[in-house]
N, C-alpha and C positions, 0 to 999 in steps of 0.2 A: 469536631464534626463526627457523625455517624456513619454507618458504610453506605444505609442508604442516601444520604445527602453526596455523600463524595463518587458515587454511582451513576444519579441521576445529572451532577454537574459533569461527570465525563461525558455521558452519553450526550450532552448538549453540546460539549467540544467539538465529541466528535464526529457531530453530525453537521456542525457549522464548517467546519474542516473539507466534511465531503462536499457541501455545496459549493466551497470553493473552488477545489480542487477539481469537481463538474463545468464548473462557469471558463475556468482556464485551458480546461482539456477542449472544449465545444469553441472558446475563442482561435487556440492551435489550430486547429483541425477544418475550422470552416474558412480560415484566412490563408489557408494554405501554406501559411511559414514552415510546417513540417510535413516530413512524410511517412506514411503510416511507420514503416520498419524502423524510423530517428525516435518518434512518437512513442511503438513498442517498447523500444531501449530504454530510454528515460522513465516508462512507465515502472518498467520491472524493476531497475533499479534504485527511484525512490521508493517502490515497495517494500522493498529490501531495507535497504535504512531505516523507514518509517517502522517495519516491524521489528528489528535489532534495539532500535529505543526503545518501545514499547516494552522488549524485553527487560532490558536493562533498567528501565523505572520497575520495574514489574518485582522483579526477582533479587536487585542488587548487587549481581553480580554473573560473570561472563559464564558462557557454555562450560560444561566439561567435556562433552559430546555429542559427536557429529552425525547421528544417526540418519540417512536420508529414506528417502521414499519411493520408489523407481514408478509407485502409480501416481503421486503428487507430480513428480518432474514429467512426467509424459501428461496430466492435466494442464502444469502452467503451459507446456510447450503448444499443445491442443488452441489454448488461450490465446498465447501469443502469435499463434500462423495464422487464427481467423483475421488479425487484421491488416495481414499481406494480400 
């Protein structure tokens, strides 16, 4: 397969992916089984995972370092208090 074939068939994963993942957050959330702050939690957290795989297909192997971002973490935080 070529980069563009193996490109064009991610972007369709992972586009199939998000509508899922759309469909299931809007069932949560309108049925009231969660609440926003449970909702929050879970969201960050499979994020988290979701993008650790990502990396790990990606690169084949682990971090060597941990550099973070003090304006990233005040963005997700921004993110996650608007749905309190």
């Amino acid at each position: 397969m070529n980069m563009k074939t193996e490109t064009m068939s991610e972007q369709k994963t992972f586009k199939q992916l998000n509508v899922h993942i759309y469909n299931l957050n809007t069932d949560i959330l309108g049925t009231g089984a969660i609440d926003a702050a449970g909702f929050i939690s879970i969201r960050l957290v499979s994020g988290a995972v979701a993008l650790f795989l990502i990396f790990l297909l990606r690169t084949k192997h682990l971090p060597t370092t941990t550099k973070g971002s003090w304006f990233a973490g005040f963005m997700l935080f921004l993110y996650a208090i608007t749905f309190l």
